[in-house]
Each structure stands twice: as C-alpha cells, then as structure tokens.
N, C-alpha and C positions, 0 to 999 in steps of 0.2 A: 420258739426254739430255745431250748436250754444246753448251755455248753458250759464243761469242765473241762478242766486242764492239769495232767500231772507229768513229773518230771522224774523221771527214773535214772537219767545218767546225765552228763554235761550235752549228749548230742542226739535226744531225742526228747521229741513233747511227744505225750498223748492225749486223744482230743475225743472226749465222748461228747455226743450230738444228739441230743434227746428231740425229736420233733413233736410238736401236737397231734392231737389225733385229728382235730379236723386239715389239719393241712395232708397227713396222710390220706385222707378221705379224701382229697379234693384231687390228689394226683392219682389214686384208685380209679377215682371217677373219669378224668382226664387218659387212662390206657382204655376204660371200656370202649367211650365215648370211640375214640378211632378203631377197635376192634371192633365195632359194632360195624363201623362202613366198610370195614374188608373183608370181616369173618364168613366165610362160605360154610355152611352147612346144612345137609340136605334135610327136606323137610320148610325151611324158612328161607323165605324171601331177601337180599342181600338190604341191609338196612333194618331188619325188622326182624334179629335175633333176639330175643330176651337176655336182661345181662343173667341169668340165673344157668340159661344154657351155656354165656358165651365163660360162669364162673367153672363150670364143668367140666367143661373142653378144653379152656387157657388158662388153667390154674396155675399150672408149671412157670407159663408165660410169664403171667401179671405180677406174680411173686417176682420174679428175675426183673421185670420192668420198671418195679414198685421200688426195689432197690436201687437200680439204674438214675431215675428219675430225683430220688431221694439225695443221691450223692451230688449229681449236676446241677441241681437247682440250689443246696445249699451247702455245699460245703465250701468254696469260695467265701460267702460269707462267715460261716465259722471259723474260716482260717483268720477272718480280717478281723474278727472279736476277740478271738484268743489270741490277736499278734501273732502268728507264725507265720516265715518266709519258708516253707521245705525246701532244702537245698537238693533232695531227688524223690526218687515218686513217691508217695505217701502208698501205706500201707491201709487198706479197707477192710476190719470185719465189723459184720451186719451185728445187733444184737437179736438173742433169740429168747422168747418166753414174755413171760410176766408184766404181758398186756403193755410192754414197749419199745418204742419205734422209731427208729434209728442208729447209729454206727458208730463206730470208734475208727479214731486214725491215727498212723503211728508216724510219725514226719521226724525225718533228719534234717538236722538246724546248721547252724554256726556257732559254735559254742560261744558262751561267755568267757573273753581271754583280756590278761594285760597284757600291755606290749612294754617290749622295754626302753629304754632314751636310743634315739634314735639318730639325735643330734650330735654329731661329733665323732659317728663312726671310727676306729684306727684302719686303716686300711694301707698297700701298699701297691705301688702299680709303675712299671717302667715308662720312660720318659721317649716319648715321640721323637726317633732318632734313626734317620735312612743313614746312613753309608754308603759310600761309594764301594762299598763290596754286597751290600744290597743291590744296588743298581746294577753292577757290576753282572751279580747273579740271576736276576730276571732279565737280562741281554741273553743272557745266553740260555736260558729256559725256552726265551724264545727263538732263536736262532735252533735251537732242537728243534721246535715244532715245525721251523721250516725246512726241517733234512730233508736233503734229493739223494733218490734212492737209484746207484746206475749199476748197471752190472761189472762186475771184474774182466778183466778181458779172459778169454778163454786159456784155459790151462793154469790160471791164477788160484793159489790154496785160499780157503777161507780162513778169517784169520780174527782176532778180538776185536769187537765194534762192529762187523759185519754181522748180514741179516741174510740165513738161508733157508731157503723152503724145502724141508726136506718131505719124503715119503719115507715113513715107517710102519711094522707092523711089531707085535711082541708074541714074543712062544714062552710055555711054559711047560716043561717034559715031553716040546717035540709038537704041542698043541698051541691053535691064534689062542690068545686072551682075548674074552671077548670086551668090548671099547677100547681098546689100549690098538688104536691102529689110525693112519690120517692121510689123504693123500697129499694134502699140502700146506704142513704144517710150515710158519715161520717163524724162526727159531735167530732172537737177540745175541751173539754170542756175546758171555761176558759182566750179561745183567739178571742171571737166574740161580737161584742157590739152591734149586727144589733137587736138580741130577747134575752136579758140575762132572760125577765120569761120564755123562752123557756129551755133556756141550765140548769136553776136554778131548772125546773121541771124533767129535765131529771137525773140532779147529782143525782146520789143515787140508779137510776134505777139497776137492774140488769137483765142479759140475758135471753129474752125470757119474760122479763114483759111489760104489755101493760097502757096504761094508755092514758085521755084526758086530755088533755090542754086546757084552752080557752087564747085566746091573743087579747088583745084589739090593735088594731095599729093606731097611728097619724095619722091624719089629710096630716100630707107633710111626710109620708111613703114613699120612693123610689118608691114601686110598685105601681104606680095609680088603679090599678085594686082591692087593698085589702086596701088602704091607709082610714082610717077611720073608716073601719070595725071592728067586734068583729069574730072573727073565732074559729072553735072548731078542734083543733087537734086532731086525731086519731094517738098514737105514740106506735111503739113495736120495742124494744131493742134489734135485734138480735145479737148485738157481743158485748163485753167491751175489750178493747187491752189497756193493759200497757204500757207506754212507757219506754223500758229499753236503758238507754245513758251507753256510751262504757266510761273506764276511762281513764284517759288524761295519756298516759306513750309510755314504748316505742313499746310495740304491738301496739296501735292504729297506732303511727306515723309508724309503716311497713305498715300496713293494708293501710295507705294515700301514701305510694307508698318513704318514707323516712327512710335514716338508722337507727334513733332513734331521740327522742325528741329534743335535741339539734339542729339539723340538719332541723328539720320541725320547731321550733321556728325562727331559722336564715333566713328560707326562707318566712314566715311568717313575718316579720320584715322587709327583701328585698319587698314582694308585698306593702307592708304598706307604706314602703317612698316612692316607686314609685307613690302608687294612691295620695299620699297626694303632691307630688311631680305637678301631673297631677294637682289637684285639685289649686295648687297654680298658677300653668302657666294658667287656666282657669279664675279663681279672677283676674290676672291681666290683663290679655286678654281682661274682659269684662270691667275694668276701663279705659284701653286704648279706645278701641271701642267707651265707653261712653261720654269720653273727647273729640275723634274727634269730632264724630258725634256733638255734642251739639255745638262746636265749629268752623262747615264748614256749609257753606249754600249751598246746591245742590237740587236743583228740579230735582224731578224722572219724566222720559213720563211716559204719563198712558197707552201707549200700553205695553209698557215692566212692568210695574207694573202690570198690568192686568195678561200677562201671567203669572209672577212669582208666583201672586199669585193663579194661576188654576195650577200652577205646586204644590202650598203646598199642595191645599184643592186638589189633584185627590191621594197623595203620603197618605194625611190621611188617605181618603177612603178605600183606597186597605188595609188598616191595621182593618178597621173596620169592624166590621161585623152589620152592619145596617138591614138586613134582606129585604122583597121584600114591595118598598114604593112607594105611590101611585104618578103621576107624579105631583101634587100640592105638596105634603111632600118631593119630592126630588128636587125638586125648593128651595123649604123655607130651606131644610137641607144643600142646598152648598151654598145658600144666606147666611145663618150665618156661615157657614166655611168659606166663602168668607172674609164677617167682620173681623172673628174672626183675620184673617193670614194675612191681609193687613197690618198692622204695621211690621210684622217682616220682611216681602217679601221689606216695603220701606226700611226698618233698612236692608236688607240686601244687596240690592241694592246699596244702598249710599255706606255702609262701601266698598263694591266692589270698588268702583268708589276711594274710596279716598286711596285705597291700592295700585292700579295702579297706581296711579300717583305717586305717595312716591315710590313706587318702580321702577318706570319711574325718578325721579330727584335722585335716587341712583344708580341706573344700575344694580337695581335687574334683572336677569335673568333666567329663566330656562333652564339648558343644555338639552339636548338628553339623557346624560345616569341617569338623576336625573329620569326620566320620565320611562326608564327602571328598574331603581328599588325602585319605587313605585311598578309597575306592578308587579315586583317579591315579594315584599312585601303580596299584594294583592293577588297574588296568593297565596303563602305561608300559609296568614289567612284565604281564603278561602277552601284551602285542594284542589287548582285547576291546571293544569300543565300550566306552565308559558306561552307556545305557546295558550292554550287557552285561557287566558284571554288575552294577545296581540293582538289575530284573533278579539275576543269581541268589545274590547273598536276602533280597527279601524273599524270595519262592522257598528259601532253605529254611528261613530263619536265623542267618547268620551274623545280621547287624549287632545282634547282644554281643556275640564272643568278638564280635571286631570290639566293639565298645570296653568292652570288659581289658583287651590287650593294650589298648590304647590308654586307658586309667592308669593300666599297671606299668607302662613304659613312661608316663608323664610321671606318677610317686616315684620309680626311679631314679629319674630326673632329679627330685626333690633331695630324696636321699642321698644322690651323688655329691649335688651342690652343699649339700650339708656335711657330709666325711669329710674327716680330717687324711686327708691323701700323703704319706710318705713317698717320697722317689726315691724307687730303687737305684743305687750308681751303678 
C-alpha cells in the first residue's frame, strides 16, 4: 500500500491510497467467494455458479463491494501512516482509470496553532460576599413561594397584589377573535406590563361583576394577529383570592423542613456563597476563555463547524414548541437558528482546541475513576441507579465527551490557579 499526503490549507490533509494489485485481487476474490454461496440463478445449482456468470450478473455489485471492502480494511491503517486524527468524517473519492486501485481522502484536522502565555492571566472577579440583604432577600423569595391564596370576603373590590380568575372573550367590529378568549384565566394584578389598561380596568372589580373593556394595541404588539387593533373585551370576575404570606419565624422555618430560624438563615447563607461562589468561577472562566480565544489564531473546518452547529439548532428545537410549519418556514426557521449559533459552535470549537493542547504541554489527564465518579455524580443528580447510567453513556458512546469535559474543567482548573485574579471592591 502506497500513501501520499498533501496539505492544502491549515485544516485539511489529503490522503491518496494506492493499493497493490494483488491485494485488490484477493478482496475481488473474497466478494465472489460469498456470492458464490448465495447467488440464485436459474439454470445453476446454489454453490456452483461459475464466477464468470456470477461477474455478469453482480458487476454493479462487486464494483460497489470492491470499494467498500477497500476502504474498511485499510484506511484505518493509512490514517495511522500518514498521522492523521480527522476531527469529522473523512471524505471518500474512489480513483478511476489508469489501471489504479484505490482512494483519496479528504480529513478535517486540528490545525497547527501557538498558544499564547497563559501564565498570569489579568483577570477580575468580585469577592464572595452574602449580606444580610441577600439573606434578607431570599427569606422573602421564599416566603412568596409559600403564599396562601383565600378568597376576599364577598362584595370585597379586587385590588393590587390580588389574583383573579376572570372569563373573557375579545370582538373585533362586533366579531369573537379567534384565541383571544379563556374561561379561567388568572390574572396577578400588578405584575404585568403586556395590558396595564386591561389590569387597571379589572382592579376594583368585584366577584361575579362583568364589564367591557376596549384596548387599543400597537402597531409592533407581540401578537400579529391583534397587533394594531382596537378590541372590545367581554370580562367577568369570577374569583378575587388574597394573597396571605406566612411570617418569617420559627414555624415557617419547620414548615421549610428547618429546626428554627437560625438554622434556615445559616443554610440560606451556605446556598448564597456557593451560587455567588459559582458565579465568580463562571466571570472568570469567561475572561479567561476571552483572553485565549482573542489571542490564538485557529481556523475551524467547516465540516465540523457545520455539524456543531446542526447539533445547537436540533438541541434548541427539541426544547421549542414551534407547532406544525409549513416546509418553506422550517427552512427559513433552522436557516436562522443556523445563523444564529454559528458564533458560539466556532467559539466553542476553538476553546476546545486550545484546552487540549494546554492540557497536552501540562499532562493533564483523565483517570478511569475520575470518570466513574462523574457517572455516580450524574446519577446521584438524576435520581438514576449508577449501573444505569454507566449501561447509558457506554450503549451511546458517551464516555469520550464525558472525558473530553472533564479534561477541559480540570485545564481550567489549572488556568484559574494560575491568573492573576484582581478583586473587584
């Protein structure tokens, strides 16, 4: 087997692949061979077609196999001669004429890049610091989450803070709109900026009263459908509910599952330096990230760019509820999620690229049991038994990308303890 190697930009080889002729012969011979024990055709016995019929009949075939064959049994080794890692699929074309037999292939690399000092980053990042109007604040985040909801006594107006369920429907020259109608909507007064003459018409109502509204809406209204419109509300009040908040002591703190106040402030205090803890390893993260990046030159291939970025726009999707679009609008709909995600898929790319190596001239490594307990981690957060998610991520082939994230949060690591960290006052 004879291989050549040429290099047309920083982020492709190509790899021509000359085979011998007798190795071609030997994997020709290798398709008859099984064609021979399945080929059906009339006239000849199964087993005891001649290859001369079976070149007649499965020429198409053997051609198509001949190549098949060709690539799976040696292009693996051609890659390991030429040194190439492809970083996504390799491209296959066959050669054709001139009594020669084998392929070229066209592989996306990791460019040849320097990185720049890494040591001493300038960086700046705020100083791990709860106040007691932090704490302060998430008392009462939660003390919302436990609002009791009672009704007003009868004949009582609704009034700011209160929650009522109203029925409405909307007209529009005397005609319903069609979706713009609910029989039990409930309506926050107080905390909505989308219709404040709507909520400003409703304050005061009381239970069981009915009343129109008319609402003029903008021009650039959210809703295209009513956006410009005058509409006439049909609105009826059937509930007014109070909001009663629980008071901050040491029943609430049992009731949150705490021995008493002291106890739910302390841990209250522990979440707080953590998130802010979190939030500061994240500030620096991303000035690190921005320092490299601005400071390394790496062209991305556009094959691997390309997928990365059909990997954002299909992970958006699934979270979207886009409803059923016509195949012109879900063209245009992933052409601009396409747009949109191409910068972060390059930006993510590269940082990849340049974490590996940093952590390739450091001897970052990932063990085996780093990698088992992530998994038990993962499990853990998931509420899942550790043998199933281990069965998971090898059935997928997910243990590289765990590996791979795991390298690059450990070089982080590396690179934190190495910036030069400013505190913000």
């Amino acid at each position: 087997m004879k291989v050549e190697i040429e290099s047309p930009d920083r982020v492709r080889k190509n790899i021509e692949v000359i085979l011998e002729e007798a190795k071609v012969d030997e994997l020709r011979e290798s398709i008859y061979q099984e064609l021979k024990k399945s080929a059906k055709i009339k006239g000849f016995r199964p087993g005891k077609v001649p290859k001369s019929v079976i070149q007649a009949y499965y020429k198409d075939f053997v051609d198509g196999e001949l190549k098949r064959k060709m690539v799976e049994e040696t292009m693996e080794e051609a890659l390991t001669e030429a040194d190439v890692k492809p970083v996504s699929e390799p491209r296959i074309d066959f050669l054709e004429g001139d009594d020669r037999y084998g392929y070229k292939i066209e592989c996306e690399i990791v460019p040849e890049f320097e990185l720049p000092t890494y040591e001493g980053i300038e960086v700046e990042a705020e100083k791990v610091r709860v106040t007691d109007e932090d704490v302060a604040g998430r008392l009462e985040t939660m003390r919302q989450m436990h609002t009791e909801m009672i009704d007003r006594p009868e004949g009582e107006a609704a009034r700011k803070g209160d929650v009522v369920m109203l029925r409405y429907e909307a007209f529009h020259d005397g005609k319903p709109v069609e979706g713009v109608k609910a029989d039990a909507y409930p309506l926050d007064l107080g905390t909505s900026d989308l219709m404040p003459e709507f909520e400003a018409a409703v304050t005061g109502m009381k239970a069981g009263e009915e009343k129109e509204v008319e609402i003029n809406f903008a021009a650039d209204y959210p809703d295209k459908n009513i956006a410009g419109k005058t509409l006439l509300f049909k609105v009826q009040v059937k509930e007014v509910k109070e909001k009663k908040l629980p008071e901050l002591g040491d029943e609430f703190a049992k009731d949150v599952g705490f021995e008493d106040m002291d106890k739910l402030r302390s841990e209250v205090t522990k979440d707080l330096e953590k998130a802010k803890e979190a939030q500061r390893k994240d500030a620096i993260t991303e000035q690190l990230a921005n320092f490299l990046l601005a400071n390394t030159d790496i062209p991305v291939p556009a094959r691997l760019l390309a997928r990365r970025v059909e990997m954002l726009v299909q992970e958006a999707r699934s979270r979207m509820k886009t409803g059923v679009l016509s195949d012109e609008q879900d063209r245009s709909f992933n052409a601009a999620l396409q747009k949109e995600y191409e910068p972060e898929a390059e930006k993510r790319i590269r940082m990849g690229m340049i974490l590996a190596k940093i952590a390739d001239r450091e001897g970052i490594r990932v063990e085996e049991y780093e990698t088992d307990e992530r998994l038990k981690r993962i499990a853990e957060e998931t509420k899942r038994a550790y043998d199933y998610i281990k069965e998971f991520y090898d059935k997928y082939d997910l243990k590289s990308n765990l590996r791979e994230s795991i390298l690059h949060e450990k070089t982080i690591g590396l690179l934190m303890e190495k910036a030069a960290v400013k505190e913000k006052e």
